[in-house]
C-alpha positions in Angstrom: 5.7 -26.8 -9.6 6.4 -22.9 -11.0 7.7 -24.0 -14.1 5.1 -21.8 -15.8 6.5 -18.4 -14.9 10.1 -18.1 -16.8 12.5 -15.5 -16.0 14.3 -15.4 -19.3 14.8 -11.7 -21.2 13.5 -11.6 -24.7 14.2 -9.0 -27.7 11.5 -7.6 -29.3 8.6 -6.0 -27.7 7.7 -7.6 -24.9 10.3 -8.0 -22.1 10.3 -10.2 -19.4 12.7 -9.4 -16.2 14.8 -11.5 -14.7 13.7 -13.0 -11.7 17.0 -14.1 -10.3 19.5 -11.7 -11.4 21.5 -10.5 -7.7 23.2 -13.4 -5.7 20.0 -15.3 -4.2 21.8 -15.1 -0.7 20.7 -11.5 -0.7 16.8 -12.7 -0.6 16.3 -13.2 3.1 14.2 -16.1 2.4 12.5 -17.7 5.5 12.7 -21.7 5.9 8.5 -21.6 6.3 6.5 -18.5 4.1 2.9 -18.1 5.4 1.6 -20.5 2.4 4.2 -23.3 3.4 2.2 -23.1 7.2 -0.9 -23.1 6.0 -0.5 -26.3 3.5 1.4 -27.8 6.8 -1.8 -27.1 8.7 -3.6 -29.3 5.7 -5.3 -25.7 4.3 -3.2 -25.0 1.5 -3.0 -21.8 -0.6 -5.3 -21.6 -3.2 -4.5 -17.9 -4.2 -1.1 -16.5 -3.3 -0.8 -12.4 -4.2 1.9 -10.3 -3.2 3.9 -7.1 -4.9 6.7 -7.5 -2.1 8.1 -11.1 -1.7 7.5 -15.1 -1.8 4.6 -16.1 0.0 6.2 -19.9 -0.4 9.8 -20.5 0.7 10.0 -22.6 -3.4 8.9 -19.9 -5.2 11.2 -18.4 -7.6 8.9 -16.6 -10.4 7.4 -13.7 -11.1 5.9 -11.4 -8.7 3.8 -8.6 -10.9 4.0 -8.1 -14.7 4.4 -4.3 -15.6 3.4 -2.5 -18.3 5.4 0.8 -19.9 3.4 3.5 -20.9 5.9 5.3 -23.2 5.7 2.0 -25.7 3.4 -0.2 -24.6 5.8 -2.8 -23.4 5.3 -5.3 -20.4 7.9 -7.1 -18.5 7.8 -9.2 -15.3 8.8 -8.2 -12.0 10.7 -11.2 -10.2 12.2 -12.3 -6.9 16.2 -11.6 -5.4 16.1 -15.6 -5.2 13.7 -18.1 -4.2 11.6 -17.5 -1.3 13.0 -14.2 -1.3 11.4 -10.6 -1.9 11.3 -8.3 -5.0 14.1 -7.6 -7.1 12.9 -3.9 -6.7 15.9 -2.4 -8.9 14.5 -4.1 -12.3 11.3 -2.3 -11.7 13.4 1.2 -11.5 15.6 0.1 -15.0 12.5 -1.0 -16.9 10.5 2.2 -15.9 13.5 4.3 -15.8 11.9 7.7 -18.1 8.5 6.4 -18.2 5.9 5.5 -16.2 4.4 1.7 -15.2 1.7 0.4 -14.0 1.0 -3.1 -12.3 -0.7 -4.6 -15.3 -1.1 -8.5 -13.6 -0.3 -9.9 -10.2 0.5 -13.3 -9.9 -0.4 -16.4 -8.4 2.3 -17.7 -6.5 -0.1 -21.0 -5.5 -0.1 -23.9 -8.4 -3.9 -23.0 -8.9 -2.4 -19.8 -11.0 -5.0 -17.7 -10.5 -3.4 -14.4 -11.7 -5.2 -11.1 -10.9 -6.1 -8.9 -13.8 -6.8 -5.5 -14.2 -10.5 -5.7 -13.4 -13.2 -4.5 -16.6 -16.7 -2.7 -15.9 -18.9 -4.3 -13.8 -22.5 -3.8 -12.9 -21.5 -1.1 -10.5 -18.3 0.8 -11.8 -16.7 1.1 -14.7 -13.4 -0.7 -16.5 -10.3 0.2 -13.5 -7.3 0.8 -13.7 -3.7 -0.8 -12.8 -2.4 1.1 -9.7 1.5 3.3 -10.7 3.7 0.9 -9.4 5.7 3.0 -7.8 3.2 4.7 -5.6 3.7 2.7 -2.8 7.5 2.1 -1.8 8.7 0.3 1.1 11.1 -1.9 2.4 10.6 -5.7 3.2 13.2 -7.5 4.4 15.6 -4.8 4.4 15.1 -4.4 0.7 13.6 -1.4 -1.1 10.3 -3.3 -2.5 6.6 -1.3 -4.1 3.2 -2.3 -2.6 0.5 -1.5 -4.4 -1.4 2.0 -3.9 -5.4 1.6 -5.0 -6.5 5.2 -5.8 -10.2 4.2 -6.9 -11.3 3.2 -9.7 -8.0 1.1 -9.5 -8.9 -3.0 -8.9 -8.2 -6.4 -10.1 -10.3 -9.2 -10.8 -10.0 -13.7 -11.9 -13.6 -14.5 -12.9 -12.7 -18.3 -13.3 -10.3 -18.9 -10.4 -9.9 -22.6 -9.2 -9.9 -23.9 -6.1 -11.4 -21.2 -4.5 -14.4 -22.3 -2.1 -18.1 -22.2 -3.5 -21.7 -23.2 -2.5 -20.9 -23.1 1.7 -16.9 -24.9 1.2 -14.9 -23.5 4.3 -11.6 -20.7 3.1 -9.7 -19.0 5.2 -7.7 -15.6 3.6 -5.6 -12.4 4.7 -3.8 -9.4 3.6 -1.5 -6.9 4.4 -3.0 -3.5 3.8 -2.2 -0.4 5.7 -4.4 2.2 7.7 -3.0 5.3 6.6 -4.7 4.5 3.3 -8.4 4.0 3.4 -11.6 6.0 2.9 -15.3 5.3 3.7 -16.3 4.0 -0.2 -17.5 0.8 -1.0 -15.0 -1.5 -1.4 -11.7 -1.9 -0.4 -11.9 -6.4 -0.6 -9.4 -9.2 -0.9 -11.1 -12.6 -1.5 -14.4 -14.8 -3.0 -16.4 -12.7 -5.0 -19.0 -12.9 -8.2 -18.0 -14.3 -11.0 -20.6 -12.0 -12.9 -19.0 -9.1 -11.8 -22.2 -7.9 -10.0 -24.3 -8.3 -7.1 -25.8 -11.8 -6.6 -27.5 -11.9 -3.5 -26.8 -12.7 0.1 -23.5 -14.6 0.7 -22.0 -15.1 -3.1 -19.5 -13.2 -1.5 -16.7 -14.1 1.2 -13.7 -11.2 1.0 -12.1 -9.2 3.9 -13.0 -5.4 4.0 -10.5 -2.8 5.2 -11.8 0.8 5.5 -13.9 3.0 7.1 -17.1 2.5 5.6 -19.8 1.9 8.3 -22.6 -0.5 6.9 -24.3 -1.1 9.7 -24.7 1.2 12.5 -24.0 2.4 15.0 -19.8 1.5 14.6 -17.2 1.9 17.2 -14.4 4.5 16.8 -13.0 5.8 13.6 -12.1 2.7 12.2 -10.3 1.4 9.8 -12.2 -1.6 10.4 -11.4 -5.6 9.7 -15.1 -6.4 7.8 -16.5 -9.2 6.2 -17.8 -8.5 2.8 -20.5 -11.3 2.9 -22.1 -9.3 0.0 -24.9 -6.5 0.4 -23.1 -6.3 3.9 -19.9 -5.6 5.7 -20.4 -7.6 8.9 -18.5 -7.2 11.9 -20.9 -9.6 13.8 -24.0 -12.0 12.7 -26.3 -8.9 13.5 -24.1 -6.8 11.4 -22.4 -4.2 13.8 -19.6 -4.4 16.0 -20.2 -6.5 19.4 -16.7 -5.0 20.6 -16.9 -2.3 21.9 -13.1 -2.0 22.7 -12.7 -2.4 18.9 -12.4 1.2 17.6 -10.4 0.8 14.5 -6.6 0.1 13.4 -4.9 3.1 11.9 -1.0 1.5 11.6 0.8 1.6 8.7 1.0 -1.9 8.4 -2.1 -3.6 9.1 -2.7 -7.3 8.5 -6.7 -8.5 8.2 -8.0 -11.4 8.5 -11.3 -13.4 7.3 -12.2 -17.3 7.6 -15.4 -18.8 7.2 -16.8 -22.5 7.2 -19.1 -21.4 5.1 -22.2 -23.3 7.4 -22.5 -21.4 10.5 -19.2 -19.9 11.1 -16.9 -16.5 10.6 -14.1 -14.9 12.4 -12.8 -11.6 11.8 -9.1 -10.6 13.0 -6.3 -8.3 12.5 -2.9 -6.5 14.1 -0.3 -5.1 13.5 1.8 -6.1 10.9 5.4 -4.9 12.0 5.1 -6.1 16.2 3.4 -8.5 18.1 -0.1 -10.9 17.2 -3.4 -11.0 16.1 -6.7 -9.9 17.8 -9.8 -11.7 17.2 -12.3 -9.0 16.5 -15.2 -11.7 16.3 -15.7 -15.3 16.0 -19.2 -16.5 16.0 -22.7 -17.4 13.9 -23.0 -16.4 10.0 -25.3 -13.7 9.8 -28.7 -13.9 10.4 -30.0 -12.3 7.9 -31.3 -15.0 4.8 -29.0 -16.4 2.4 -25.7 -16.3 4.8 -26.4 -20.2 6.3 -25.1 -21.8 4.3 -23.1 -18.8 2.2 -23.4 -19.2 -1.3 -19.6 -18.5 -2.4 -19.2 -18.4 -6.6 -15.1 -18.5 -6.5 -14.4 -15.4 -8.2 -11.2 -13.3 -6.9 -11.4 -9.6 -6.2 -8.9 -7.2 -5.0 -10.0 -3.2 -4.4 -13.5 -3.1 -5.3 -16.3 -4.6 -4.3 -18.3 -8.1 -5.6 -19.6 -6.2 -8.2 -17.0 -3.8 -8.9 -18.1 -0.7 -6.9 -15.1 1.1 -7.1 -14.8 4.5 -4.9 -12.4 3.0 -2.6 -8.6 3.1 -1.8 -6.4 1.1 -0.1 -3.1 -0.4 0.1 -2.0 -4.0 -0.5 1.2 -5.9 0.3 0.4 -9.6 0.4 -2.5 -11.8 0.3 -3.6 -15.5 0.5 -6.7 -17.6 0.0 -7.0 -21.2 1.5 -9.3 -24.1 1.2 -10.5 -25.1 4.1 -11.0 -23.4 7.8 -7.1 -22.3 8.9 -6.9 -23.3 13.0 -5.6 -20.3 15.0 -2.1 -21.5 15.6 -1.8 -21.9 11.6 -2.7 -17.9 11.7 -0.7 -16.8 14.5 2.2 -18.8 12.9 1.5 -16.7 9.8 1.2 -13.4 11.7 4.7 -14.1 13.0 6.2 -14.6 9.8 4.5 -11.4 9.1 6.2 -9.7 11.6 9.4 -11.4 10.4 9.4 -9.5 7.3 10.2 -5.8 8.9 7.9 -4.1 6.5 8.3 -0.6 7.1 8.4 2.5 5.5 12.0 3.5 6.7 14.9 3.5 4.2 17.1 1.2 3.0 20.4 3.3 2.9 21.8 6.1 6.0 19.4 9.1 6.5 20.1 12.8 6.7 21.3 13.1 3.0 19.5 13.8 -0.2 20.0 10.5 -1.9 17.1 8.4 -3.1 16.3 6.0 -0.1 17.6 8.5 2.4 15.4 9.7 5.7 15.7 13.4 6.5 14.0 16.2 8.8 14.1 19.6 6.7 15.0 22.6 9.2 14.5 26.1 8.9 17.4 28.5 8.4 15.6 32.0 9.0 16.9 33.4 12.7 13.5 33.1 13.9 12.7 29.6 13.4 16.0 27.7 13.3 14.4 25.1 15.7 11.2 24.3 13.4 11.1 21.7 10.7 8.6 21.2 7.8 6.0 18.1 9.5 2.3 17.2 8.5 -0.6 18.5 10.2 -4.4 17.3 9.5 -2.6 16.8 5.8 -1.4 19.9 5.7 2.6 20.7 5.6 3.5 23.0 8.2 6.7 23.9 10.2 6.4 22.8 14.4 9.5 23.2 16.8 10.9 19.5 17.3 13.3 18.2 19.7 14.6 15.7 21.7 11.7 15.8 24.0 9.3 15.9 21.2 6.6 13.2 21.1 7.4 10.1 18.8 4.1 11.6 16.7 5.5 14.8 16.1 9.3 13.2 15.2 7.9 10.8 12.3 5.8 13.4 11.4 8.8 15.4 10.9 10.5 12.9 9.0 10.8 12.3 5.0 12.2 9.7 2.8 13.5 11.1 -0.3 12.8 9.7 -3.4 13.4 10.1 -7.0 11.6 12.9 -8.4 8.3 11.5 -9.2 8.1 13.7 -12.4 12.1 13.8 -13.0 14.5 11.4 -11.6 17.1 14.4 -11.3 14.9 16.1 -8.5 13.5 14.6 -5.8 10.2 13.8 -3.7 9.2 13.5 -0.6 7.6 10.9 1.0 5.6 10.7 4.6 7.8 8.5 7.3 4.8 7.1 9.1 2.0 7.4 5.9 3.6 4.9 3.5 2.5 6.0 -0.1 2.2 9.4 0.7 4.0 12.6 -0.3 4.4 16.3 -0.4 2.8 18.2 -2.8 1.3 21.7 -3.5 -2.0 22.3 -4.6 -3.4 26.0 -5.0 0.7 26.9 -3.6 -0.2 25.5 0.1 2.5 22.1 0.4 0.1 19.0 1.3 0.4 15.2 2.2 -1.2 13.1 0.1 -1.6 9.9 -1.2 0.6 9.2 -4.8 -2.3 8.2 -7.4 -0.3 8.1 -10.4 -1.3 11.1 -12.6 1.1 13.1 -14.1 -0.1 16.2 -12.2 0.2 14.7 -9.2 3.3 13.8 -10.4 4.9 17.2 -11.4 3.3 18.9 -8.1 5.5 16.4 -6.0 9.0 17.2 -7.7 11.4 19.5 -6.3 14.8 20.3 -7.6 17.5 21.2 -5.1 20.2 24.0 -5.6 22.1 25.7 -3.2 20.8 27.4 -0.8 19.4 31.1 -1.1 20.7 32.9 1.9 24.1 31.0 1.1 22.9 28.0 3.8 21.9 24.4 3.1 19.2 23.7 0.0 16.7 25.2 -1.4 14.0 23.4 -3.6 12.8 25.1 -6.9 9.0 23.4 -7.6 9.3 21.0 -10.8 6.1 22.5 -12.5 6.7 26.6 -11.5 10.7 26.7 -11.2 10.6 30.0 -10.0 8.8 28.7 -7.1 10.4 27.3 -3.9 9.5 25.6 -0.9 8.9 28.5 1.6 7.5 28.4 5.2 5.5 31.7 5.9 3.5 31.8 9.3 4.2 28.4 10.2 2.7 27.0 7.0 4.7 25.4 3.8 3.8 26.9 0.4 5.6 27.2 -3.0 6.4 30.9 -3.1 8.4 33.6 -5.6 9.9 36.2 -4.8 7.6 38.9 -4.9 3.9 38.2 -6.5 0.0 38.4 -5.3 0.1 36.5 -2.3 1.2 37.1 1.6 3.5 34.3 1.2 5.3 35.8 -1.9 6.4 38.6 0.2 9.9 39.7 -0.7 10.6 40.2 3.0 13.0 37.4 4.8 12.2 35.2 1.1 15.9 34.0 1.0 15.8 32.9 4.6 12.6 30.9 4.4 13.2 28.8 1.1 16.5 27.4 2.4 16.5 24.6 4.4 19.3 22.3 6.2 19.0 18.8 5.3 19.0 17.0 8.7 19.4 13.6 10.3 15.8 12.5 10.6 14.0 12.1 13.8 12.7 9.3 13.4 15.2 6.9 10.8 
């Protein structure tokens, strides 16, 4: 059935991974993946995407093919076994002093309808393959990379088979996140144009994730589970929300849900996707509006733009499938369970409170005043707040860090959010911000920080990787990049020792 997808390593130019290289008893492979229930349920998988793991419990190829920017060279990303999750580490050898990006993302179904780096469409131009390792995580108790949409980022398969056209019922869903949106058009997984632009009414069926309100007035703040029926994200048949409990999901791990039976039917859903089940956010008519009834589908595949590649949005993406034919509501529950199962989460892999890649940490100050503040994000900002044991579960995981590799230089490290997977501390204009990785190498070098010992002779101080004479300092309770002595308040020479060294603590939230 995957015979296609090898997992042999060639010489030359091209290098594919392989896919089964650990003991495939480390994979954690469940007896019944999310495309197993479905095709139990008689609505198979007719697209099966993921950057994280095995969407059937077979499955044994590729995940993702990278591609090397230092020579040009691509290599696929496999599995620890079959049914198992990513062999993350061959990802971190192949890119090791380079960068990558996620140049193809498999098919896991038999339809192989691999996703492509998506060309210029009638509303954007020619994306770009998201940095595959913006967006690390752990499935499975494995270190594993979603996928990190910056705009302009997006993937497309113009002749996919077996995807639903002219009214044929499809079911889909993905794990995305919402810590990672914005309100530009279109952050979609599912049916699109195969023209790459806008078609009319209804030649689109994809799930929305974002915060972009179509049609007013919304509910909340969103993130929002929308259909993208094309020139439309629907939330009802009149267009806006009819639940007005339904304000939005903002968890890290969100998984979204769209099926339509193409006649006179849709149903929105989502939850969360590390505890408990799915919430129908509506189930009811098609729109209303012409050309919905019957929708119009043309069997194109989209993911992180819209039908006809508008492409302001971001987003994160973890796993997705496409069925043929309407899934029942136990088929989807099932599969929100096995969602669950997986333990995605952006906690690390490996015992916190040390500086070792993978490890979780709270960084505390060392100056006499402030020995009970640690550095936490604030409205994006990085800022030091007094945390304790009484301190709200917000204010611990906001305190808390995973530290990685030095984006820039694997000898230094970065620092990513606890509880806003894919995002990191990094200065801009000095002042130490949390934002989202998007790849570039500035972004890059402004999230690298080299340790040495600390300046007041107590724990670590971190020297910025793009102004070494610049270190992480906290000056009136906000984080900046500072030397000692220059134009700015928080270059003053007063106390400087004191506030660039910091003890490397036991997180508060592991």
């Amino acid at each position: 059935m995957f015979a296609r997808k090898t997992a042999s390593l060639l010489t030359g130019g091209v290098l594919v991974l392989a896919a089964t290289v650990l003991n495939a008893g480390q994979a954690g492979a469940a007896t019944s993946l999310p495309c197993d229930i479905y095709g139990a349920a008689g609505t198979p998988c007719v697209a099966a995407h993921s950057t994280t793991r095995a969407l059937y419990s077979s499955y044994n190829g590729p995940l993702y093919q990278l591609k090397r920017a230092s020579d040009g060279a691509v290599g696929n990303l496999g599995l620890l076994g079959a049914g198992g999750d990513a062999n993350a580490a061959t990802q971190d050898s192949f890119c090791a002093g380079s960068t990558c990006v996620i140049n193809v993302i498999y098919d896991q179904s038999p339809r192989h309808n691999d996703l492509v780096i998506e060309p210029a469409g009638a509303a954007g131009p020619a994306n770009s393959g998201v940095p595959a390792d913006a967006l690390p995580v752990t499935a499975g108790g494995h270190a594993v990379y979603g996928a990190s949409f910056s705009g302009r980022m997006g993937y497309r398969h113009t002749s996919a088979a077996g995807v639903a056209v002219n009214g044929q019922a499809e079911g889909m869903y993905m794990v995305t996140s919402g810590t990672h949106v914005n309100n530009r058009c279109c952050f979609d997984y599912g049916n699109a144009e195969v023209s790459i632009a806008d078609t009319g009414n209804g030649h689109m069926d994809a799930i929305n994730f974002g915060t972009e309100c179509w049609f007013s007035p919304c509910v909340g703040q969103g993130p929002w589970v929308q259909a993208d029926l094309e020139n439309g994200l629907f939330q009802s048949d009149s267009g806006p929300s009819k639940n007005s409990s339904y304000t939005g999901n903002a968890a890290p791990f969100v998984t979204a849900l769209l099926k339509n039976n193409g006649q006179n039917f849709f149903a929105t859903k989502d939850g969360n996707a590390q505890s408990g089940g799915l919430a129908t956010r509506y189930a009811g008519p098609e729109p209303t509006q012409p050309g919905y009834s019957p929708m119009r589908q043309e069997g194109s595949i989209v993911l992180g733009t819209g039908g006809d590649n508008s492409n302001g949005s971001i987003g994160s993406f973890f796993e997705g499938v496409m069925t043929s034919g309407l899934p029942t509501d136990a088929a989807d529950n099932a599969v929100q369970a096995n969602v669950v199962s997986v333990g995605y989460g952006g906690q690390s892999p490996v015992a916190g409170g040390t500086l070792n890649p993978g490890s979780t940490i709270s960084l505390r100050a060392t100056t006499a005043c402030c020995t009970t503040r640690y550095i936490r994000h604030q409205f994006d900002d990085a800022v030091t707040s007094v945390v304790g044991s009484g301190s709200s579960a917000l204010d611990k995981n906001d305190a808390s860090w995973i530290v990685r590799r030095g984006l820039a230089n694997p000898s230094c490290v970065s620092f990513e959010s606890r509880n806003y997977p894919g995002d990191f501390l990094r200065h801009y204009n000095y002042q130490l911000l949390r934002q989202p990785m998007d790849g570039s190498a500035a972004f890059r070098a402004d999230a690298t920080f080299c340790p040495q010992a600390g300046k007041n002779g107590q724990g670590t101080s971190f020297a910025s990787f793009n102004y070494p004479d610049r270190f992480l300092r906290h000056y009136d309770n906000t984080v900046y990049i500072a030397s000692n002595g220059g134009p700015d308040a928080f270059d003053a020479t007063a106390s400087w020792a004191d506030d660039v060294s910091w003890a490397v603590n036991a997180p508060w939230a592991p």
